[in-house]
C-alpha positions in Angstrom: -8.1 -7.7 2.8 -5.0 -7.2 0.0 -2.4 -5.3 1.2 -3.3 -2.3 -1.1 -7.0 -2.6 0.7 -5.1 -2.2 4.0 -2.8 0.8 3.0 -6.0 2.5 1.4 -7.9 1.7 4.9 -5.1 3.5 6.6 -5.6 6.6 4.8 -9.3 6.4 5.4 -9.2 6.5 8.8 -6.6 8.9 9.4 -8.5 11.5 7.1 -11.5 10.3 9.6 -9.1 11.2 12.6 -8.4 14.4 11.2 -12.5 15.0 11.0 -12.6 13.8 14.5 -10.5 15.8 16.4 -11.6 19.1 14.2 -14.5 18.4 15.9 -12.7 17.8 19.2 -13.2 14.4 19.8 -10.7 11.4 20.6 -8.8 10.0 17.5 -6.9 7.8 19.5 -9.0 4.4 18.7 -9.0 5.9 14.7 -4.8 6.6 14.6 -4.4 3.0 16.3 -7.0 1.0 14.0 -4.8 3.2 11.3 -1.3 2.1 12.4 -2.8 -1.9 11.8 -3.6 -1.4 8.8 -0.5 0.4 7.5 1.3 -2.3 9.2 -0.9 -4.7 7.4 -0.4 -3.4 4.2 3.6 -3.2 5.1 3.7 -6.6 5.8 2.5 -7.6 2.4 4.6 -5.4 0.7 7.3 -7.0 2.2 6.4 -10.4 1.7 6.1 -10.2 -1.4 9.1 -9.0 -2.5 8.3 -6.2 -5.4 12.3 -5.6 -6.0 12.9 -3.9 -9.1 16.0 -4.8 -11.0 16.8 -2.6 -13.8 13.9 -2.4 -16.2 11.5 -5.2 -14.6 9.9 -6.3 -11.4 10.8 -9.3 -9.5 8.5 -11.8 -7.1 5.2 -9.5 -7.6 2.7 -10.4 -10.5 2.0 -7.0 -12.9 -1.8 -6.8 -11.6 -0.5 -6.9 -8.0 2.2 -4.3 -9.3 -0.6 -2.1 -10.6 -2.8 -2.1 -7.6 0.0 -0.8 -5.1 0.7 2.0 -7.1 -2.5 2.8 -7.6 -3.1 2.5 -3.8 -0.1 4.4 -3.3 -1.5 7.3 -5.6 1.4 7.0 -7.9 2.1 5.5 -11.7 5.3 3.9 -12.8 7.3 5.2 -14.9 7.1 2.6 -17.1 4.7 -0.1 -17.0 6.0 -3.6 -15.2 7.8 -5.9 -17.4 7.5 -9.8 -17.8 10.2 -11.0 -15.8 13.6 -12.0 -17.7 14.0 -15.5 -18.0 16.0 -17.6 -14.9 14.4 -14.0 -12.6 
């Protein structure tokens, strides 16, 4: 799994949690499968460095870009850059 796969996972089965206990069942195994996944996804977030510096990203390609903010439900506010040469 990509780390945006992960992060969208962790939603999934928190929103299945939430149906769970509704119901009044255990959500424990669902909130722990959850919390690897969002540590999953943070891990390759992290790793791969998405710093933004001024008006362009650095160490992430554009597609990868795209994908976490779609996974994160957001947009930039302007579309990645190339990076700037000697970045």
């Amino acid at each position: 799994m990509t780390g945006p796969e992960h992060y969208r996972e962790a939603e999934r089965l928190l929103a299945e949690a939430d149906n769970i206990a509704e119901h009044g069942g255990d959500m424990g195994e669902m909130i722990a499968a959850a919390q690897v996944h969002a540590t999953l996804a943070h891990a390759a977030a992290t790793a791969q460095a998405a710093l933004v510096n001024g008006d362009h990203f650095i160490g992430m390609p554009e597609a990868d870009v795209a994908a976490w903010y779609e996974a994160a439900g957001t947009r930039a506010k302007k579309p990645p850059l190339t990076r700037k040469a000697g970045a």
